[in-house]
MARFIMI-141301 format. One record per residue: z, x, y of N, C-alpha, C in turn. Coordinates in pm, whole numbers, plus 32768, in hexadecimal, padded with zeros to 4 digits. Each point is the difference from the previous one (the first is absolute). Layout:
BEGIN
ZXYZXYZXY
...
This chain:
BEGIN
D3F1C8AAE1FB7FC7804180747F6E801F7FE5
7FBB800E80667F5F800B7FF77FC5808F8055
7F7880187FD87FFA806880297F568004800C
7FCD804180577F4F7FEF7FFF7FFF806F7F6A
7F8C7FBE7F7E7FFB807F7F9A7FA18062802C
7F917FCA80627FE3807980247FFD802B80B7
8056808880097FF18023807A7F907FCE806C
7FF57F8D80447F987FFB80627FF0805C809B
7F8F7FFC7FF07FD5805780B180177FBC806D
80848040805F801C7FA480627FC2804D8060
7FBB807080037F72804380717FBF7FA88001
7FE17F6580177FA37FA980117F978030805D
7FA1803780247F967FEF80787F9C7FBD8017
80147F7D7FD87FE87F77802C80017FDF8092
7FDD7FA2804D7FF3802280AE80777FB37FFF
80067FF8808280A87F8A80407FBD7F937FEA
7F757FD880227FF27F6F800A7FF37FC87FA7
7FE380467F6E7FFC7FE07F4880927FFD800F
8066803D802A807B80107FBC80637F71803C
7FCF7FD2804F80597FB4804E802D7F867FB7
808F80107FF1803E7F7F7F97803C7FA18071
80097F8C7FDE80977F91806580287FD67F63
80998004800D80687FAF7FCE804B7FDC801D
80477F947FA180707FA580238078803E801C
804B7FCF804E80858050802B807D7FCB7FBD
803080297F9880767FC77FE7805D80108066
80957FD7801C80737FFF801180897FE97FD1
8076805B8029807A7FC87FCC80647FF08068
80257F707FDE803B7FE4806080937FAA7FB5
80587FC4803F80777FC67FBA80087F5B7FC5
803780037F8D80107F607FE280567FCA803D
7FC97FA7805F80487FD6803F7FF77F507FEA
80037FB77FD77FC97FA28003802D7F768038
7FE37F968048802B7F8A801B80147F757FC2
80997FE48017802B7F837FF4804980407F3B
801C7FBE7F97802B80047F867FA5806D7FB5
8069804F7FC27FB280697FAF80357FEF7F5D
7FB47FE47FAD804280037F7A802C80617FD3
806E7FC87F75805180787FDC7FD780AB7FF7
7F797FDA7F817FD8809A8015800780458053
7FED7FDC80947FB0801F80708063803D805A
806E7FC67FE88071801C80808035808C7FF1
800B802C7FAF803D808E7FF57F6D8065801E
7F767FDA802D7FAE804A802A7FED7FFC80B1
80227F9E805A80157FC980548043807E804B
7F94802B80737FEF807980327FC9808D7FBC
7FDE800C7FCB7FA680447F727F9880268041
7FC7805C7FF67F6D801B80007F8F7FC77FA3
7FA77FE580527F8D7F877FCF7F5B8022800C
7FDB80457F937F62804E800B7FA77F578015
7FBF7FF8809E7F827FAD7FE37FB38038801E
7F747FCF7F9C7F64803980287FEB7F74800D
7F5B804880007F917F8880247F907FDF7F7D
7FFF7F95800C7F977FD87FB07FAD7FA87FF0
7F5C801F80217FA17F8D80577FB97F987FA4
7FE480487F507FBE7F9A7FB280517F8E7FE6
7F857FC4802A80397F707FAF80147FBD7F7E
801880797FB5800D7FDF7F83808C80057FF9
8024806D807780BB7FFB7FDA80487F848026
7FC27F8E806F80417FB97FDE7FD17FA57F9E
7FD0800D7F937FEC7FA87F8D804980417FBA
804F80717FEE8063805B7F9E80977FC5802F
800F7FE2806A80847FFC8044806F7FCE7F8B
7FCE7F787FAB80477FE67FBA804780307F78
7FA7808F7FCC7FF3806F7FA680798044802A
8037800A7F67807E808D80137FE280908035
8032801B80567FB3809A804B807880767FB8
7FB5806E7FE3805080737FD77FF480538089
804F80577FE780258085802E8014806C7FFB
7F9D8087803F8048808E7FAE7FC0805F8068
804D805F7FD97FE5807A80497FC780777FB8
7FB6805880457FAE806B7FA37FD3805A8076
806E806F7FEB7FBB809F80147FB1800F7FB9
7FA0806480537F6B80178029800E80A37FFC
7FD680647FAF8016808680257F5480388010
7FED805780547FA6802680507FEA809F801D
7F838027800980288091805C802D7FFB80A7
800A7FA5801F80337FEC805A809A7FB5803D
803580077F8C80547FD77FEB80157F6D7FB4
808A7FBD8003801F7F967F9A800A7F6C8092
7FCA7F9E7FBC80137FA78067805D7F617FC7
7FE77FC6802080397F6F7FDE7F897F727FD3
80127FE47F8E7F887F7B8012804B7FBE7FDD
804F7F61804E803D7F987FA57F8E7F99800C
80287FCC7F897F8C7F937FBF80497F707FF7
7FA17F808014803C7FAE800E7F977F937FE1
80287F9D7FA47F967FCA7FB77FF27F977FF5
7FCF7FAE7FF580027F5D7FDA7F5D7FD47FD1
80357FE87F697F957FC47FB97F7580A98025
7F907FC680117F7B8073800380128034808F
806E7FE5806B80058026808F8060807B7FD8
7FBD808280468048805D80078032800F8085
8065804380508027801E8056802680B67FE4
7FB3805C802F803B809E801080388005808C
804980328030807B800D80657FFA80E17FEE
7FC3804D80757FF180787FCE806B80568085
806C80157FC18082805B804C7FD880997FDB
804D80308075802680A9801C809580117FC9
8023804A7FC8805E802D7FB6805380558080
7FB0803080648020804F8060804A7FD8806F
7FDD7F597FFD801B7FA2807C807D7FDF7FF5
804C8011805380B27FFA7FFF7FE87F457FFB
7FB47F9E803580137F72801B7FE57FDF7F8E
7FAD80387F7D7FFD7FCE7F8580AB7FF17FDE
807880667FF5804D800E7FB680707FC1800B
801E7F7F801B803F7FB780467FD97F907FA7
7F717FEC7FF57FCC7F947F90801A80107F7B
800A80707FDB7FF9806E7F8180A47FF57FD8
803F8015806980A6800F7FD280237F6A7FEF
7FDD7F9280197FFC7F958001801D7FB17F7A
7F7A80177FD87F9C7FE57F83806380627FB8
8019807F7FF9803A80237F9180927FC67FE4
80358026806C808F7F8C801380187F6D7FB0
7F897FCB802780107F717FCE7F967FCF7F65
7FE7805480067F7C801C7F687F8B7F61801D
800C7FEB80987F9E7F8E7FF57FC3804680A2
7FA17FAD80347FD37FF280567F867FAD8053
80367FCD80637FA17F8680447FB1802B8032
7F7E7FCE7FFA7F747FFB80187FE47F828079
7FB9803480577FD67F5F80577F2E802C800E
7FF87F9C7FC17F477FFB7FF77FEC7FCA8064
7FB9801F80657FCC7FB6809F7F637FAC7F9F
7FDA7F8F80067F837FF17FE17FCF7F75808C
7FAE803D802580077FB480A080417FEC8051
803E7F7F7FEC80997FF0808F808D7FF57FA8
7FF180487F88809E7FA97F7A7FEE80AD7FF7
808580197FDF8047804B7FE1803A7FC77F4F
7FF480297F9880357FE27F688057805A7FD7
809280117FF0805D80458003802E80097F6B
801280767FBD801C7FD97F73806D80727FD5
80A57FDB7FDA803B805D7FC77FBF80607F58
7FF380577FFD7FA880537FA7804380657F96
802380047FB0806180467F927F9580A7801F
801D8052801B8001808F7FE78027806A7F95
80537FCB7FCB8050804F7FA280508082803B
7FFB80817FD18032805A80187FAD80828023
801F7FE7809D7F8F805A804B80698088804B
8071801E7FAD802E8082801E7FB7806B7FDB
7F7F801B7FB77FDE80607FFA7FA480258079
7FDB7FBA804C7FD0801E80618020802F8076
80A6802F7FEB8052804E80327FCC80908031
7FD580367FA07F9A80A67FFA7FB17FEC807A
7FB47FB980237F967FDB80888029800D8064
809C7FF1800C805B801D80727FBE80848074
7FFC80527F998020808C80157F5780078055
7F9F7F9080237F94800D803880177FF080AF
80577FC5800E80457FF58083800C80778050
802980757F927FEE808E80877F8480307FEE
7FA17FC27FA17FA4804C802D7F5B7FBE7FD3
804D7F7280907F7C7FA8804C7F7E80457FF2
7FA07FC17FF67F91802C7FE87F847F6A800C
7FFB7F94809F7FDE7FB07FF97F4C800A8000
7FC5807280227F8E800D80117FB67FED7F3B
806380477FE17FC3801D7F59802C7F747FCC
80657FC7802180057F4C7FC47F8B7FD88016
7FD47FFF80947F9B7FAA801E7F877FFE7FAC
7FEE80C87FF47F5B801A7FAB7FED7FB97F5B
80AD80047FDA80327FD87F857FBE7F247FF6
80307FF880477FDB7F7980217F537FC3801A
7FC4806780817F9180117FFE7FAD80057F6B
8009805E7FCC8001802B7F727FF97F667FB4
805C7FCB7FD080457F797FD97F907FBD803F
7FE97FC380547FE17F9A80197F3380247FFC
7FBD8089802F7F7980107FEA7FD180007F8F
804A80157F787FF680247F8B801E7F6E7F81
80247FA48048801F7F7E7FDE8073804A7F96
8083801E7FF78044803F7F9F805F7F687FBF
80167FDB807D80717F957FE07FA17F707FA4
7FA87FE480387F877F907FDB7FDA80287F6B
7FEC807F7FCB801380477F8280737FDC7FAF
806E8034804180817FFE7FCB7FF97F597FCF
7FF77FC1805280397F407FF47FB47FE67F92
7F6080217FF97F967FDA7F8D8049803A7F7C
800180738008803580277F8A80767FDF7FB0
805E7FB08072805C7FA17FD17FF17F747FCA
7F6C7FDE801A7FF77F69800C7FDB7FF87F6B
80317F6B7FB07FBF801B7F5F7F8C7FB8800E
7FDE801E7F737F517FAD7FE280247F73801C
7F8B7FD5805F800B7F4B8005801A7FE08081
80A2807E801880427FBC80AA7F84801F8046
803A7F97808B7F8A800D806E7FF780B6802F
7F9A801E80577FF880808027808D7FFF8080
80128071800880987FF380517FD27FF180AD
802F7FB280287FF7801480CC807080748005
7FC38082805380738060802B7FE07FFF8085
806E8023804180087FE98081806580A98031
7FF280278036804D806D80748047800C8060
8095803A7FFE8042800980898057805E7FF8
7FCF8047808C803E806E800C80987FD68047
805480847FEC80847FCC80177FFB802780A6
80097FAB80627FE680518086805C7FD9805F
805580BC7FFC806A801180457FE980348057
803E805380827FE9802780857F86806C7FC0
805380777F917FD380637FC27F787FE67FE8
7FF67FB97FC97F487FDE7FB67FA27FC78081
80517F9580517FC17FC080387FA780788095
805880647FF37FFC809580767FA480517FA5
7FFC80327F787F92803C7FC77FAE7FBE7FFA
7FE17F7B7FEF7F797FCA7FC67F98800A80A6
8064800080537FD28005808C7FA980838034
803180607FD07FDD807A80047F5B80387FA4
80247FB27F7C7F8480207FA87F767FB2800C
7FB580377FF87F7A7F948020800C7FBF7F70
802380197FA97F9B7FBB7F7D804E7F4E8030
807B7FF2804A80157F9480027FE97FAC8080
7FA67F9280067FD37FD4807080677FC7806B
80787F9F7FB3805E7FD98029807180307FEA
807D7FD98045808380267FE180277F7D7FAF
8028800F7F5880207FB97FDA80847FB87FF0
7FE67F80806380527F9C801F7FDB7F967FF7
80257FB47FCA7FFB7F6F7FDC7FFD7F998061
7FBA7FCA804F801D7FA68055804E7F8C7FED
7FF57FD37F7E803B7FBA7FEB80B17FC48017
7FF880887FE480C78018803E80197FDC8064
7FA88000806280217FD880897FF97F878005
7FBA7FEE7FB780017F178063807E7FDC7F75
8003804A7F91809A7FB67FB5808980208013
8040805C8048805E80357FFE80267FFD80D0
């Protein structure tokens, strides 16, 4: 689990028009898939299925790269949030959830259930679907208990935070070894009715983050 080491100032008084972020909209939606599904696959078949987006074109030069998977609470003064990470070769993918959001936990019981979980990468008009080993994500059981007491405005500043401060673009470098290329990171917020209704409300975010993309594939 991770944690900022030092307390940051979320009193930003920075103007709205400095603060204004757009991001990518993840979604979860069901595996559903057409025509023959291989073995692995069939016992996931209706499952919940996290896709984001992702525009460099370096990811599709990774496509053929083994991609990992993981999840990592985030603790905060503003509370604890969700970052799952998703990787292939120097392409990062951060994916940033509310712990608060009842539509995360459905994905969550999923993934712990089955100690794996499918990923679908949108990169232009292809969707890249990949079953993903998780391991053992019952401890993230404790987060439950954020459900009574929602708090989507402080995700957002939490995120805000994240994304003005380059935290995650940090995080990936500091992972990368001497030699590898510098890492492509990329961003997507998880955007459920919940987020998609706060981000609406707050100026720092220009758009409601949603993915267009979902619409012309699904």
């Amino acid at each position: 689990m991770s944690q900022f080491k030092n307390k940051p100032n979320f009193t930003d008084t920075t103007t709205t028009e400095q603060r204004q972020l757009r991001l990518k909209g993840a979604e979860i939606g069901r595996f559903e898939p057409q025509g023959t599904v291989a073995f692995p696959l069939k016992s996931f078949v209706g499952e919940p299925i996290l896709e984001a987006y992702a525009s460099s074109s370096q990811w599709q030069k990774s496509i053929s790269t083994r991609p990992t998977l993981s999840l990592v609470a985030r603790r905060t003064p503003l509370g604890p949030f969700l970052t799952i990470e998703y990787r292939r070769a120097d392409c990062w993918l951060f994916i940033l959830a509310d712990f608060g959001d009842a539509e995360l936990w459905p994905l969550l019981d999923s993934w712990t259930r089955k100690k794996h979980g499918i990923m679908g990468v949108i990169t232009g008009n292809t969707v890249h679907c990949t079953l993903n080993p998780v391991g053992d994500l019952s401890n993230f059981g404790i987060y439950r208990a954020e459900l009574s007491r929602s708090k989507p405005v402080a995700f957002m500043n939490n995120v805000a935070y994240m994304v003005e401060h380059g935290v995650l673009e940090r995080y990936a470098l500091a992972e990368t070894r001497p030699g590898e290329p510098r890492p492509i990171v990329e961003l997507n917020l998880l955007s459920t009715d919940s987020v998609a209704e706060t981000a609406n409300r707050m100026e720092q975010f220009a758009t409601v983050p949603k993915s267009s993309a979902f619409a012309a594939l699904h």
